[in-house]
Phi, psi and omega in degrees: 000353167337158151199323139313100213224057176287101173228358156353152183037059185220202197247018189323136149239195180074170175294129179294162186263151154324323187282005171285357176253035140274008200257104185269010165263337151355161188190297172218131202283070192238142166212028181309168171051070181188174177248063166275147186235154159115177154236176204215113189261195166279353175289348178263021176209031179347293179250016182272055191294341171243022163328100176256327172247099180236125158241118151265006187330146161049036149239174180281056196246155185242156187257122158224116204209113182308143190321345165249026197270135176244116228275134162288002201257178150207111180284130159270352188200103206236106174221138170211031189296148189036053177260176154239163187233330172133184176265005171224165190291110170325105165322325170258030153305316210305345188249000164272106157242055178232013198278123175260337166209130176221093198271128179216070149261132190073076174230006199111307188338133137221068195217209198234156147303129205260150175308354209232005182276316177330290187347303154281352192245017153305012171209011166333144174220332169191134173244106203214098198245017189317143156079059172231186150239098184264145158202160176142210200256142196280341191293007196236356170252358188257028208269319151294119158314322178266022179311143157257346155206167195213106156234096171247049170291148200029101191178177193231053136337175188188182199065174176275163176303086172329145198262002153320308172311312178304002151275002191271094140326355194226000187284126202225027156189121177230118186223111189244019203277148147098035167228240166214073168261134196214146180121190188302124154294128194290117178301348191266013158284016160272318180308328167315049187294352193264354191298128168292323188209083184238147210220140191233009195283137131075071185201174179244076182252144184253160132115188188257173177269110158328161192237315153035275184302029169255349169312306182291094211291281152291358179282142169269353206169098180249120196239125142214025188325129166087055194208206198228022154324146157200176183070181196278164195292103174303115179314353177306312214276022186268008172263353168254088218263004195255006204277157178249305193243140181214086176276110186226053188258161185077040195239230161203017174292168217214174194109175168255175185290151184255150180331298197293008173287329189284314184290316215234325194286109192221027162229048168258142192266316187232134197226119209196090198249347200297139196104357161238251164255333221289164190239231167047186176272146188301163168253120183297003181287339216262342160318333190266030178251067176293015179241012204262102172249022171243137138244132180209108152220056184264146180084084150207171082355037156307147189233187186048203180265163177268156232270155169283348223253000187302344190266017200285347191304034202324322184300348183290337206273303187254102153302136205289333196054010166273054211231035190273074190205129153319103190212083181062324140174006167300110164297124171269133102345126159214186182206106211247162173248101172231118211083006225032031165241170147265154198230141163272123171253173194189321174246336191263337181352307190300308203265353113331126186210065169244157178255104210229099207250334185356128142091018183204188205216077203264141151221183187115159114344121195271131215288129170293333152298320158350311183296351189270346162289072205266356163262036207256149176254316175244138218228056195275140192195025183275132162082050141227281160172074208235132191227176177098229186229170165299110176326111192300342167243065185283344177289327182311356210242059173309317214273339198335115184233318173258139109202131156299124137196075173294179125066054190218177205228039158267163184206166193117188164289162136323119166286152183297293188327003202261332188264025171264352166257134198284327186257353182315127183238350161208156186204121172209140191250000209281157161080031152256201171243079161263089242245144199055166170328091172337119180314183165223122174211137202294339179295331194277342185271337180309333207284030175099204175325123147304318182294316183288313199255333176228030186274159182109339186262074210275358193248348180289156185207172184127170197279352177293283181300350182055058182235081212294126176260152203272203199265010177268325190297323186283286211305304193279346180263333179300009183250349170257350168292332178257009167320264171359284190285333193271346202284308200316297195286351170270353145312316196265324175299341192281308195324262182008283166314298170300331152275345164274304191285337185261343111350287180328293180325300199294311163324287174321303138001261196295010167285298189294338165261013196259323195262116182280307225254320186289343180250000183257352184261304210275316167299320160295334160284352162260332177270335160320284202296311132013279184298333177293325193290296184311268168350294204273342142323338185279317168317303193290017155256343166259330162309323180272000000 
């Protein structure tokens, strides 16, 4: 009398038994997420005429069922993601048309969309065919209006984007990213007012971003990274006040960063401009983004200094956690340069927390405040023309996991504090005028190549370089090592001194004026000396 048969998310191994396709009351199938192994034929489902739900999602499991196998069931809900299915569209898909939702992503798939797909997806609600190699016409997958996510990412469409989408009126994910579509983004994707989420990454679309998209109200997360946008930011898009995330590096826009992402956009965490034209000065407005804990505005033609006012960045200081947000089974994503590589982030996402200036034509001093981002793990400011010594309380940056700010017009010491961080794992200074003794910190020796991290610096010395330093180089770094503490104790010494002498004084005084005999003695001895002086000057004058 079973129907319900739910084991999901557990530690399961071994193989499903055939006899589970006896349970002829079955209704519904879930055993996703667990470490089943094996394959799963038409004998496992024998007697499962009223079978409505099967997940096989995230086990090693392979569907292997002969070609003319025809199902007793009509599944309403089909998910098998990172299963395997074979390398073509299962034949007795063709006979679910009752399906509302179907997920085969990471399944294998290399194959075109088949004539007989329209067929099923007439009552689609959610479609999720990612991490395939798909390819063919998107019109035989757009046949419901009352679709609700699309997700086909990494997969080989090809063409421009059908203007078909601008009929899913109900549609809240749209993920075409990672594939090779090309040509105008169709402006009536502003008709999509309910979409939450749409990702265009890594495709070849020209022309500018419809200012359209200022229609979308609700998004939360927009990718259109790595495609061939140009000209400047349509101001429209100061209306999309609910975005969390907004990547748009790897473009040809042009321009200045604009004022309102900062006035108006104020629940964004991620901001990803790098890679493209933009020029001017940071606009101090982007300090009122008290949730922006990613800033990537590296590889542009930025000018001035960097803002001071950077230390208003609160998501830097404490992280926000926002990025706890569903969108169908879609990873939200980015992609940061860290460590010196780039790198995608996705599930650790939440936990990135950086600031990326690379690359851009910043001068000036790196600002002290800046030490005060004390949740920042990554720190690049390399390969601009950035001048002075390195904020001596560069140790304040615990979280420290990256930081670059190579190949800049910095000159001073190393601060003793940079080897006070625990988690740093890559660290490069080289191709500034950086001067004196390396610190010695056990964190400082592990980090690779010393010639990779500190070359280019020709005045540096110590045994990390096998560069004996001579005695002005010990004196003087022992004196930017002894900065810190000597600021304190010559503080406490000034305190000291100035309350040991008007105390002495004030002592002296009053002594002299309370005791008649201490004072009449402290005078006859000044008027002694007084007469000794006045003589013997008279003498050595007249002698001459």
């Amino acid at each position: 009398m079973l129907e319900n048969l739910e084991l999901s998310h557990n530690q399961l191994s071994g193989s499903i038994p055939t006899s589970i396709g006896q349970l002829s009351n079955l209704i519904k199938l879930a055993v996703d997420n667990n470490s089943l192994v094996g394959v799963v034929s038409e004998h496992h489902f024998t007697k499962l005429h009223n079978l409505t739900a099967l997940w096989l999602d995230d086990n090693s499991l392979a569907l292997n069922v002969s070609t003319h196998w025809i199902p007793p069931f009509q599944l309403k809900s089909f998910s098998a993601r990172s299963c395997n299915i074979g390398s073509h569209f299962p034949n007795w898909l063709q006979t679910q048309t009752n399906l509302e939702y179907l997920g085969l992503s990471n399944s294998s798939i290399g194959d075109t969309i088949p004539e007989w797909f329209e067929n099923i997806t007439s009552h689609l609600q959610g479609l999720d065919l990612s991490h395939n190699q798909i390819d063919g016409n998107l019109s035989r997958i757009i046949t419901n209006p009352g679709l609700i996510f699309l997700l086909l990412g990494k997969n080989r469409f090809t063409g421009s984007i059908p203007i078909h989408l601008c009929e899913l009126v109900d549609i809240k994910a749209l993920d075409l990213s990672d594939n090779n579509f090309s040509g105008v983004l169709p402006k009536c994707l502003g008709n999509l007012i309910r979409l939450r989420m749409m990702d265009l990454t890594n495709n070849n679309i020209i022309g500018y971003v419809p200012k359209s998209l200022g229609f979308l109200s609700y998004l939360e997360s927009l990718h259109l990274q790595n495609n061939k946008f140009e000209g400047n930011l349509p101001v429209a898009l100061q209306n999309l006040t609910n975005l969390v995330t907004f990547d748009l590096g790897n473009n040809m826009l042009t321009g200045n960063i604009p004022s309102w992402i900062g006035k108006k956009l104020s629940k964004l965490a991620i901001l990803n401009l790098q890679s493209n034209n933009f020029t001017g000065k940071i606009p101090l407005e982007l300090c009122q983004n008290n949730a922006l804990q990613n800033l990537n505005l590296a590889n542009n033609n930025i000018t001035g200094m960097i803002p001071g006012c950077f230390y208003n960045l609160s998501g830097m200081i404490v992280t926000s956690g926002y990025f706890e947000h569903d969108y169908y089974g879609y990873e939200e994503n980015v992609e940061a340069c860290i460590k010196g590589i780039q790198l995608k982030y996705t599930k650790t996402l939440r936990f990135l927390t950086s600031l990326d200036l690379s690359s851009n034509k910043f001068i000036g001093e790196i600002p002290d405040v800046l030490m005060n981002l004390i949740a920042l793990n990554n720190l690049n400011l390399s390969r601009n023309l950035l001048s002075g010594h390195i904020p001596s309380r560069i140790g304040d940056l615990m979280q420290m996991e990256s930081l670059d700010i190579s190949m800049n017009l910095l000159s001073g010491r190393i601060p003793p504090s940079l080897a006070t961080l625990n988690f740093l794992s890559y660290l490069n200074l080289s191709f500034n005028n950086l001067s004196g003794q390396i610190p010695f910190g056990h964190q400082l020796q592990t980090l690779g190549d010393p010639s990779a991290i500190y070359g280019g610096n020709n005045e540096l010395c110590g045994p990390t370089l096998l560069k004996i330093c001579n005695r002005d180089n010990l004196l003087d770094t022992h004196i930017s090592e002894k900065e810190g503490k000597d600021d304190i104790q010559d503080l406490g010494l000034l305190i000291g001194t100035v309350s040991g002498f008007v105390f002495g004084f004030v002592g002296l005084i009053g002594s002299l004026y309370l005791i008649k005999e201490w004072r009449t003695t402290y005078f006859e001895i000044i008027e002694n000396v007084y007469t000794w002086l006045a003589l013997s000057i008279l003498v050595t004058l007249a002698r001459i």
